[in-house]
C-alpha positions in Angstrom: 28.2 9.7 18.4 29.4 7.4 15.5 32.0 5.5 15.6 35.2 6.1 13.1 36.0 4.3 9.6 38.5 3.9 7.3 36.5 3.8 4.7 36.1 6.8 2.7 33.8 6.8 -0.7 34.9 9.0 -3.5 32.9 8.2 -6.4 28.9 8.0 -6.0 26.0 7.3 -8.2 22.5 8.3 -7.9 19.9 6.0 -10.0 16.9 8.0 -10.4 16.2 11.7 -11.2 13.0 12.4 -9.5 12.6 14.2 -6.0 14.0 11.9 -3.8 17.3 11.5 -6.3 17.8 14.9 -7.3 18.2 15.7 -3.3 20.4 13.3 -2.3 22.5 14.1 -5.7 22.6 17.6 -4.7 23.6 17.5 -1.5 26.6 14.4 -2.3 27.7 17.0 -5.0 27.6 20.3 -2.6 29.9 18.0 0.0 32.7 17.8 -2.8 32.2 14.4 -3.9 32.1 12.8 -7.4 28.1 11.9 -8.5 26.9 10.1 -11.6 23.4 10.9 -12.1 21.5 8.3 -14.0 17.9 8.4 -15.0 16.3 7.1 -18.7 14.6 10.3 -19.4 17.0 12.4 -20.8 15.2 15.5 -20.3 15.5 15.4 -16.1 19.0 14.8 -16.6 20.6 17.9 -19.0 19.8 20.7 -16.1 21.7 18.3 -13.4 24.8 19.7 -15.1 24.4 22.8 -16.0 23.0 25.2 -14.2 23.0 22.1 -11.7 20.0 20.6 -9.6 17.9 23.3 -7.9 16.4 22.6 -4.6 14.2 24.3 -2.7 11.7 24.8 0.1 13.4 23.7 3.7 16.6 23.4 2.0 17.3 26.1 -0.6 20.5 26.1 -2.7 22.0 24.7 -6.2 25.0 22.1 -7.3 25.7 20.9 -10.5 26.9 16.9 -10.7 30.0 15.9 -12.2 28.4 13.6 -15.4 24.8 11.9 -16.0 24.3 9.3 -18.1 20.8 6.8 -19.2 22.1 3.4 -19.1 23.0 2.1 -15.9 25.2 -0.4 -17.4 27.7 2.1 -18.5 28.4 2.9 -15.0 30.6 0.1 -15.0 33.4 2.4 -17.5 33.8 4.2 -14.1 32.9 2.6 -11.4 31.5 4.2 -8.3 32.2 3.1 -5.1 28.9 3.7 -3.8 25.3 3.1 -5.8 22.5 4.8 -4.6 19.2 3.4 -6.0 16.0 5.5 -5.3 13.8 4.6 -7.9 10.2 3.2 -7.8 11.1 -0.5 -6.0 9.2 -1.7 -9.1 12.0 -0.8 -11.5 14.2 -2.8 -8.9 14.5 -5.8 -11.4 15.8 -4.3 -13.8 17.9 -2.0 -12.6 19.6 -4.9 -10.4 19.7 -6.9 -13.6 22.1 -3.9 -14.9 24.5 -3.5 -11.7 25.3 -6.7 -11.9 28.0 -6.4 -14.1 30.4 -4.3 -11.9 29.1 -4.4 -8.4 31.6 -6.5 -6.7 34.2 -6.3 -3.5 34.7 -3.2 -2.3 31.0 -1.7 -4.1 27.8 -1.1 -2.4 24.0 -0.3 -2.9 22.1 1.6 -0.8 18.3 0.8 -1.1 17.2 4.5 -0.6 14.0 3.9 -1.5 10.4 3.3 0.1 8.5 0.2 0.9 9.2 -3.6 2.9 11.9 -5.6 1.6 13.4 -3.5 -1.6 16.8 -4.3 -0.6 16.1 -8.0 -0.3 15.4 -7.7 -4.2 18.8 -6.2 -4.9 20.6 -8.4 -2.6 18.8 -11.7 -4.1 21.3 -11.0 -7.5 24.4 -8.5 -5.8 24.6 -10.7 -2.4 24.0 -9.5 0.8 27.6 -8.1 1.5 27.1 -5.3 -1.0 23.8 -4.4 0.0 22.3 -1.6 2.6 19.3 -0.2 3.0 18.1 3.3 4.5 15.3 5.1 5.8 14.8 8.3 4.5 12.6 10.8 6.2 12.2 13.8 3.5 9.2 14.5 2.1 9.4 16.4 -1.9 8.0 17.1 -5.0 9.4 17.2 -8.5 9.0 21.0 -9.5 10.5 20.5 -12.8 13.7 18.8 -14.2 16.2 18.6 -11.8 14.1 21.2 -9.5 13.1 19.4 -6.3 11.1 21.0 -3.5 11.9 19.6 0.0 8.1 20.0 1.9 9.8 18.9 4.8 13.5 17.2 6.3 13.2 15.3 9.2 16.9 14.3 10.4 18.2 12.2 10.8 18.3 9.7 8.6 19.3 6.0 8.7 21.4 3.0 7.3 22.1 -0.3 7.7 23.9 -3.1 6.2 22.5 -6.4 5.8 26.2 -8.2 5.9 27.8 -7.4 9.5 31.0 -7.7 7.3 30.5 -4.6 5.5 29.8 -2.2 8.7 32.7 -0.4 8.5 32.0 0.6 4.8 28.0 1.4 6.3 29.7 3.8 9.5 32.0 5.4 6.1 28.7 6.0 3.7 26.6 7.1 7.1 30.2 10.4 7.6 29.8 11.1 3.9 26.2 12.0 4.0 26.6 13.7 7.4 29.1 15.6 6.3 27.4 16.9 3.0 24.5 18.1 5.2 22.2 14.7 4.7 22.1 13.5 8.8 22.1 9.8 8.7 23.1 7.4 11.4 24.2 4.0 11.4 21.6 1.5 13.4 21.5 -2.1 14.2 17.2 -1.8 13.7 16.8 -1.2 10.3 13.9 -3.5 9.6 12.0 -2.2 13.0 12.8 1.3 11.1 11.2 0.4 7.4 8.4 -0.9 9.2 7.4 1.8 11.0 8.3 4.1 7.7 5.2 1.7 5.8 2.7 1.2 8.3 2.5 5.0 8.7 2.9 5.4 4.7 0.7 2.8 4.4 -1.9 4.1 6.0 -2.0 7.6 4.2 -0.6 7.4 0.9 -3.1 5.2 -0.6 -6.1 7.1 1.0 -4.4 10.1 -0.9 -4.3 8.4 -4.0 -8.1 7.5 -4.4 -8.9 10.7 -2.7 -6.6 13.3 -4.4 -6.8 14.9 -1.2 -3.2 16.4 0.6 -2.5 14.9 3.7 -3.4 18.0 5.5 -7.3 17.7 3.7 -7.2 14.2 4.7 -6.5 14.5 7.9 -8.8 17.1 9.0 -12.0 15.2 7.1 -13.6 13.1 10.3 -14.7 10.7 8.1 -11.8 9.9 5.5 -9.4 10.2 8.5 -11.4 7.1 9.8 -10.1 5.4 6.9 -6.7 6.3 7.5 -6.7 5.6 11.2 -8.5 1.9 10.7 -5.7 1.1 8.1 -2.8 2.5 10.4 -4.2 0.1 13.3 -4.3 -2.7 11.4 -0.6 -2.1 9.7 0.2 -2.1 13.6 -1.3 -5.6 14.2 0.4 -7.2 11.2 3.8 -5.8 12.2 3.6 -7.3 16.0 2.1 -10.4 14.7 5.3 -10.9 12.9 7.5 -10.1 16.1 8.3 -6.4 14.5 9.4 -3.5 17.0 7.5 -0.4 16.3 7.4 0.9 19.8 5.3 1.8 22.4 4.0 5.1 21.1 4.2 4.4 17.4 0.5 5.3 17.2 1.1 8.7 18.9 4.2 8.9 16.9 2.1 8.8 13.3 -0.4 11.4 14.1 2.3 13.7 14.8 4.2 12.6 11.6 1.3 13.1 9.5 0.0 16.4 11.3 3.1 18.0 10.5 3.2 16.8 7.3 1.1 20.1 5.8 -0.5 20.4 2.2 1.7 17.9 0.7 1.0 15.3 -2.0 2.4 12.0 -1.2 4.3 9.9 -3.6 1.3 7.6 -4.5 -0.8 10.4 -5.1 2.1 12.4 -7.2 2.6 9.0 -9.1 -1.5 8.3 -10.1 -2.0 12.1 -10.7 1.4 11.9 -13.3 -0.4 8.2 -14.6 2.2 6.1 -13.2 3.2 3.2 -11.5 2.9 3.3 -7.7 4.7 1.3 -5.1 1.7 -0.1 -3.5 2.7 -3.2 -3.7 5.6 -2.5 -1.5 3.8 -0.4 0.8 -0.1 -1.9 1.1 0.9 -5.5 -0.7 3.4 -6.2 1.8 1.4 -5.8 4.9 -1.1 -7.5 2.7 1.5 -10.5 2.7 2.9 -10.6 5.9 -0.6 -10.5 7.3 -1.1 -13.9 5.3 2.2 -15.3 6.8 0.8 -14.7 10.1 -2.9 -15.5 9.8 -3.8 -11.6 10.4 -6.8 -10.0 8.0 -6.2 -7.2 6.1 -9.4 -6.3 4.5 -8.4 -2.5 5.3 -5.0 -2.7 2.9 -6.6 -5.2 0.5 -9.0 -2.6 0.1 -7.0 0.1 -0.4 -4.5 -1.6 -2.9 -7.1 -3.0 -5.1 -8.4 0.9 -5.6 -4.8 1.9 -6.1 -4.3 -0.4 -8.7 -7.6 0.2 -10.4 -6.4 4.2 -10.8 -2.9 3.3 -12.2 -1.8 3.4 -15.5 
């Protein structure tokens, strides 16, 4: 059980109208609260409002936000009190860059994205008291503008902050998800937990990429699933070598994750089949790096990335 908070966000905004926005959007919105929906393509943002974001699949229902707009920057006429940023990390820059002018006392950002070290980027210019980062465990697909299909919601999810000085506003963004139906918990192992997200990402999503098979296709092919199950061993070693806590059974654990997992596309594979930029060098370039920190080979995720970034656009 989590403890109590005084803090109580009103105001949110969601930066990014893909999958993973729309459904956090949708669910902030159905809970009652304020959401600014903000994404540069105008076309993913006019449905948001009317009839309202559709979702679908293991969560089924509609909710209409309370305003979009596609300039971050003019989120500071209203401020929110919470930011939710769940973008491609590589827009993270930018989009940083933008928050800057209003994100002060009393404002946070939730990295609600995937891939190592996304919320170090946003904390480098915001500092790290307004910063927290989360680990989201849905897996979706954008059906159309503001039309998400959930393939699958594994609660909870969870959230840390990277100042101990702002855990009472973390425990307080942690109740308001909850509440609107979004599970999340509020842990002291967040960087154990992105980890663990990565490696096992990392191990599948690129092989989907260069592939174009589902996880379900990869995973029952003996000889691609080698692939997969050489790069998911070798994510493993890179994370101890670096004193990381994955747990005992975190090789178990994957093969489960992924079994269940179905005929779904992963994100890198949704990105190179839409001829766009992936996050691979979040996911695969960062166990490529911290291998290097800690004298580990990765010819496995070297590999993979190289093929990754030879498909994108």
């Amino acid at each position: 059980m989590q403890k109590k908070t005084s803090y109580k966000p009103k105001k949110f905004a969601v930066i990014g109208a893909g999958p993973v926005g729309c459904i956090v959007a949708a669910f902030l919105s159905r809970g009652g609260y304020e959401v600014t929906l903000c994404d540069v393509q105008t076309s993913l943002l006019e449905p948001a409002l009317d009839p309202g974001i559709t979702l679908s699949g293991t969560e089924d229902f509609q909710a209409k936000v309370t305003r979009t707009t596609t300039r971050v920057d003019q989120l500071a006429e209203d401020p929110p009190d919470v930011v939710i940023v769940t973008v491609k990390a590589t827009a993270l820059p930018i989009i940083t860059s933008a928050l800057e002018g209003f994100i002060d006392e009393g404002r946070y950002v939730v990295s609600w994205q995937n891939g190592i070290d996304t919320e170090l980027v946003l904390a480098e210019r915001l500092g790290k008291k307004q910063v927290m980062r989360a680990v989201v465990n849905y897996g979706c697909i954008l059906e159309g503008p503001a039309k998400a299909r959930m393939v699958f919601h594994h609660r909870p999810h969870y959230l840390q902050e990277l100042d101990s000085n702002s855990s009472e506003a973390a425990l307080g963004i942690c109740q308001a998800l909850t509440e609107c139906g979004l599970d999340t918990q509020h842990t002291d192992q967040i960087r154990n937990m992105v980890w663990s997200k990565t490696v096992n990402n990392a191990s599948m999503n690129p092989v989907c990429a260069v592939t174009g098979k589902t996880m379900f296709e990869v995973i029952n092919d003996p000889i691609v699933y080698g692939l997969v199950d050489s790069l998911l061993k070798e994510g493993v070693r890179v994370a101890r070598a670096n004193e990381l806590m994955l747990g005992p059974d975190f090789y178990l654990d994957c093969l489960t994750y992924i079994k269940d997992a179905g005929q779904h596309k992963p994100s890198m594979l949704q990105d190179i089949e839409a001829k766009r930029q992936t996050e691979v060098d979040y996911i695969n370039g960062k166990i490529i790096e911290y291998g290097e920190r800690a004298g580990v080979p990765t010819p496995y995720n070297t590999t993979l990335r190289s093929l990754v970034k030879a498909l994108e656009n």
